[in-house]
TIVEX-859116 format. One record per residue: y, x, z of N, C-alpha, C, O in turn. Coordinates in steps of 0.1 Angstrom, whole numbers, padded with zeros to 4 digits, always signed. Layout:
BEGIN
YXZYXZYXZYXZ;...
END
This chain:
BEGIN
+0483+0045-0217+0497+0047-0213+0502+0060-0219+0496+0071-0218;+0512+0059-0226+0524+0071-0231+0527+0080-0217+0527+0076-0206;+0530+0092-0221+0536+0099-0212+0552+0092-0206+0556+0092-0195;+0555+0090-0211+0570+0080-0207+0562+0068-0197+0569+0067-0187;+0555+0062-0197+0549+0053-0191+0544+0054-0177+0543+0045-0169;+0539+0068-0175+0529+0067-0169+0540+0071-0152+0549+0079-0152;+0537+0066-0143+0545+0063-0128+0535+0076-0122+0523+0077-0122;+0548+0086-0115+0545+0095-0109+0540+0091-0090+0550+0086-0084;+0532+0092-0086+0531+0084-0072+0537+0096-0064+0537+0108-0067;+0543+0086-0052+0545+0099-0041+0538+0107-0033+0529+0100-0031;+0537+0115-0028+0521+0118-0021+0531+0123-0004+0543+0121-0005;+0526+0127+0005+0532+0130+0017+0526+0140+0023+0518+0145+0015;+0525+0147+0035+0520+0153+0045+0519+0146+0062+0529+0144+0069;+0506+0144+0064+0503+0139+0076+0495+0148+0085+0483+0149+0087;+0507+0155+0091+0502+0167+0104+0499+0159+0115+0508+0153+0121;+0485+0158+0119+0478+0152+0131+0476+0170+0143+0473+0182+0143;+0481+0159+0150+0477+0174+0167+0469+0163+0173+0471+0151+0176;+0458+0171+0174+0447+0163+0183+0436+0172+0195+0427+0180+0195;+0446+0165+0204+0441+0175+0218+0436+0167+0227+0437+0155+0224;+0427+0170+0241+0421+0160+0249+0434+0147+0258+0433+0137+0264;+0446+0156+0254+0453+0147+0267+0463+0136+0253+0467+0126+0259;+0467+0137+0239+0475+0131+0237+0470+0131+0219+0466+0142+0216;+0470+0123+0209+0473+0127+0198+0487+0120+0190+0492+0108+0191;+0489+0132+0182+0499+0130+0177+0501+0135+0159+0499+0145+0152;+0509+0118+0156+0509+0121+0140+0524+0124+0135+0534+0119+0141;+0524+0130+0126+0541+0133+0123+0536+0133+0105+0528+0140+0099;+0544+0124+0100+0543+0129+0084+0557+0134+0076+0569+0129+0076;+0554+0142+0070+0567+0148+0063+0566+0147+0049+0555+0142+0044;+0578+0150+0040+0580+0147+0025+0562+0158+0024+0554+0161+0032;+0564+0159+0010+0554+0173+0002+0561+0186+0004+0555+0197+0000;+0572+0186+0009+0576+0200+0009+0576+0207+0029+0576+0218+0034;+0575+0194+0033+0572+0196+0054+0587+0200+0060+0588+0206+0071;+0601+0196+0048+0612+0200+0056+0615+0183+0060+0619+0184+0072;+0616+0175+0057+0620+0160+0061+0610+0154+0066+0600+0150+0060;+0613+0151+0082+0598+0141+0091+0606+0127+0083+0617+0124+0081;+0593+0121+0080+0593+0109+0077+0593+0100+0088+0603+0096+0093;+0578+0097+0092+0572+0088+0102+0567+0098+0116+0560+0107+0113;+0570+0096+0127+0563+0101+0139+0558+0096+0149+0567+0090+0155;+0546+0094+0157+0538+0085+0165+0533+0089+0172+0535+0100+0169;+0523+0088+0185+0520+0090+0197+0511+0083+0201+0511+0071+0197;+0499+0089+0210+0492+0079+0215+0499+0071+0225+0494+0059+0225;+0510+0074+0234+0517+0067+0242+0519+0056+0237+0516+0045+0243;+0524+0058+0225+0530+0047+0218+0529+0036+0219+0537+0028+0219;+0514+0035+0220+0504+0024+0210+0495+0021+0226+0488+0011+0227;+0495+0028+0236+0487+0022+0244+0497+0018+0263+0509+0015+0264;+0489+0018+0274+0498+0018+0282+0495+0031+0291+0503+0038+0297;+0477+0033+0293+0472+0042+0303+0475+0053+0298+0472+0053+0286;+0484+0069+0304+0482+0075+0300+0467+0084+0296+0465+0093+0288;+0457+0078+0304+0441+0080+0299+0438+0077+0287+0432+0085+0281;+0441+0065+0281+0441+0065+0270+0446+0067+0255+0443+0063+0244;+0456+0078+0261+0463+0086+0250+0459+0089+0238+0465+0087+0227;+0444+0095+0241+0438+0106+0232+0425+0098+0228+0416+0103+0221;+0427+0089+0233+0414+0082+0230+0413+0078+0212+0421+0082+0204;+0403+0071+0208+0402+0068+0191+0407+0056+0190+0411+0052+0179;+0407+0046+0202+0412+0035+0193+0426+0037+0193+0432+0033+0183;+0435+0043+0204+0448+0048+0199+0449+0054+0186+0455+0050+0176;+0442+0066+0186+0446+0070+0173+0445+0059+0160+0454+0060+0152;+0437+0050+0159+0437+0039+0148+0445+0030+0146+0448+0026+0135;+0453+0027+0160+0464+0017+0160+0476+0022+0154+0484+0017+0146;+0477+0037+0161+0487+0049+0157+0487+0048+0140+0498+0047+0133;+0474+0049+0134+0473+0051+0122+0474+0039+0113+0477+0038+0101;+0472+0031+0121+0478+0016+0111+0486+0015+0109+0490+0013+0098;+0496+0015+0121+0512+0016+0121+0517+0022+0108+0525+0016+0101;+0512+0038+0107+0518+0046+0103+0516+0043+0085+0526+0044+0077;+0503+0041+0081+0501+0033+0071+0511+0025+0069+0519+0028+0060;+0515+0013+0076+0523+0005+0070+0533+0007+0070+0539-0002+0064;+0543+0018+0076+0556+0022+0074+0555+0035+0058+0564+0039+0051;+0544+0038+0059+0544+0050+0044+0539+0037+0029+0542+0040+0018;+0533+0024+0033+0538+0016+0024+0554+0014+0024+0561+0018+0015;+0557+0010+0030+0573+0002+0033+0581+0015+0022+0590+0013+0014;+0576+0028+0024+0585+0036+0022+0579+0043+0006+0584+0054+0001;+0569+0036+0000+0565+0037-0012+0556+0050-0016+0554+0055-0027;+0550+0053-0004+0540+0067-0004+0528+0062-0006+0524+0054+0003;+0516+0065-0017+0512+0062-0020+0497+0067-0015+0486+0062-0014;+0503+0084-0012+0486+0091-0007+0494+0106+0004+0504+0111+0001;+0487+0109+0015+0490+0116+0021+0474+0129+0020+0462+0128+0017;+0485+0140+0024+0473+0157+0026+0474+0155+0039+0484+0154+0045;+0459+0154+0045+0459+0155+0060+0458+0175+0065+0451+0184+0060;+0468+0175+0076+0466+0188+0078+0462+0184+0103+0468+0178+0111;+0451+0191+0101+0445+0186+0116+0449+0199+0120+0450+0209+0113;+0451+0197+0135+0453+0205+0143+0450+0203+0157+0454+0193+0164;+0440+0215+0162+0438+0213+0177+0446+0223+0184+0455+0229+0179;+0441+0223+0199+0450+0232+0206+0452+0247+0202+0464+0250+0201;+0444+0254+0201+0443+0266+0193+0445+0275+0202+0443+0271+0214;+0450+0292+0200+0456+0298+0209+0443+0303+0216+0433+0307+0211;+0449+0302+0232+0435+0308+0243+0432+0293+0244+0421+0293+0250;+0435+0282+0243+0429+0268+0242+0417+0262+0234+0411+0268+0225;+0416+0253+0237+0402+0250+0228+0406+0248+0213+0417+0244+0210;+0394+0253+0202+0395+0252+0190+0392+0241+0188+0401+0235+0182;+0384+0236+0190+0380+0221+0184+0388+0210+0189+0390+0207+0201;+0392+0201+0174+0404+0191+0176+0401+0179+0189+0390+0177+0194;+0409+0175+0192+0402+0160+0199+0395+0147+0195+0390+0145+0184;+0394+0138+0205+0388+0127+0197+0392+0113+0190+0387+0102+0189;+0409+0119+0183+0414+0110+0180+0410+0114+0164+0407+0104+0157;+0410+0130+0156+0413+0136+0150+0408+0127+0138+0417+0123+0131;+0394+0123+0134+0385+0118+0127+0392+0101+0125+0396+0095+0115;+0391+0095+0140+0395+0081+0139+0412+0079+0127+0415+0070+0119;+0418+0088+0129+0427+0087+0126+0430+0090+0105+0438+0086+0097;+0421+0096+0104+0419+0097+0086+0411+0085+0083+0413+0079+0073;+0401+0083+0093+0393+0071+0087+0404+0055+0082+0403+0047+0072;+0414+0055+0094+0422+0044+0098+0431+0047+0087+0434+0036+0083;+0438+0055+0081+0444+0057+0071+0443+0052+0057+0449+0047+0047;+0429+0059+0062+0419+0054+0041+0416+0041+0042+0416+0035+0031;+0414+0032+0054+0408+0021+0056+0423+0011+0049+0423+0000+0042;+0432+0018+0053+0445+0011+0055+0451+0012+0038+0463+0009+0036;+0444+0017+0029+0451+0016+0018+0460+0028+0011+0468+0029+0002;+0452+0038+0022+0464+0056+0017+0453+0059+0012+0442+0056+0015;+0457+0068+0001+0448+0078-0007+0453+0091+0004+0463+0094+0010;+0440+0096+0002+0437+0106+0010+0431+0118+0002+0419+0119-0003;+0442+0129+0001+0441+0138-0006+0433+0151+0000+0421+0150+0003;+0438+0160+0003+0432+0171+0010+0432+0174+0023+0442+0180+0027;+0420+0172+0031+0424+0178+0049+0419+0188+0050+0409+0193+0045;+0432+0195+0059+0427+0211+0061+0428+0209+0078+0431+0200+0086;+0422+0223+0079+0421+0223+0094+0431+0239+0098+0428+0251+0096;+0441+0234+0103+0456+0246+0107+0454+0244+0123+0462+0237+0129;+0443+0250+0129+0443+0252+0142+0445+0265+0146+0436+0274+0145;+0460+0269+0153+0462+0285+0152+0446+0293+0161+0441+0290+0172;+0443+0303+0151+0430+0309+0159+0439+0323+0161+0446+0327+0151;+0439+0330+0173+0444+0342+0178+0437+0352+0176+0425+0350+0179;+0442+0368+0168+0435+0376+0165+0436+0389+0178+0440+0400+0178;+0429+0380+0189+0429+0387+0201+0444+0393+0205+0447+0405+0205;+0453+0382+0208+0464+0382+0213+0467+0389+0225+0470+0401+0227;+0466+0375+0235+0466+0373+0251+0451+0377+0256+0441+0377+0249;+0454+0380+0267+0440+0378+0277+0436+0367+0281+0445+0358+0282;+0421+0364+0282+0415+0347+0280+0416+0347+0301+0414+0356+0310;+0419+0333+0300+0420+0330+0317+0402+0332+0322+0392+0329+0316;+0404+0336+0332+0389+0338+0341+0380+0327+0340+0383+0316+0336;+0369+0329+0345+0357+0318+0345+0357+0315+0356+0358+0323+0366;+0356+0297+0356+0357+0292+0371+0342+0296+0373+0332+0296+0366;+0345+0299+0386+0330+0302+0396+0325+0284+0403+0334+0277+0408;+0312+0280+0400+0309+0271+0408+0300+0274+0420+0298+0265+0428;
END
């Protein structure tokens, strides 16, 4: 293929928040000022128990696949995020299900980073429960 030939693909940003009570996907253009697609574990299930769970996140992520087809995106940068803060660092257990269900689904999957705000000793951390 000539340079005149060759089809530039679109690529996207798919900011995953994955915490124990809900996850949530939002994808924006490449530049992160235009939300494209946005989804919920609510969404996709009925128990709020099962919010956060992985097979929500999968359903969440098929969905969301087939509206970033519809819309001609061809590969998303995953950027994960857990609670962070004085909250727990490590993402939830939708975090993983949810890139897997993406790649499964026909997205190229470019770069995941992990943007979990870590605090450079901010706040004071809440007390230890006594048992």
């Amino acid at each position: 293929m000539s340079e005149s030939e060759t089809t530039e693909s679109r690529w996207a940003i798919a900011n995953v928040f994955a915490s124990f009570n809900n996850t949530l996907i939002t994808v924006t253009d490449i530049t992160g000022a235009e939300t494209l697609i946005k989804s919920s574990g609510g969404a996709v299930v009925k128990q709020n128990r099962d919010e956060a769970s992985p097979y929500a996140a999968m359903q969440m992520a098929e969905g969301v696949a087939e509206q970033l087809k519809a819309q001609g995106i061809e590969g998303v940068h995953v950027r994960i995020r857990g609670p962070g803060g004085n909250a727990q660092k490590s993402p939830g257990p939708g975090a993983q299900p949810t890139i897997r269900a993406l790649a499964r689904a026909g997205i190229e999957i470019g770069r995941i980073e992990d943007v979990t705000p870590i605090p450079h000793d901010g706040t004071r951390a809440p007390k230890k429960n006594r048992l």
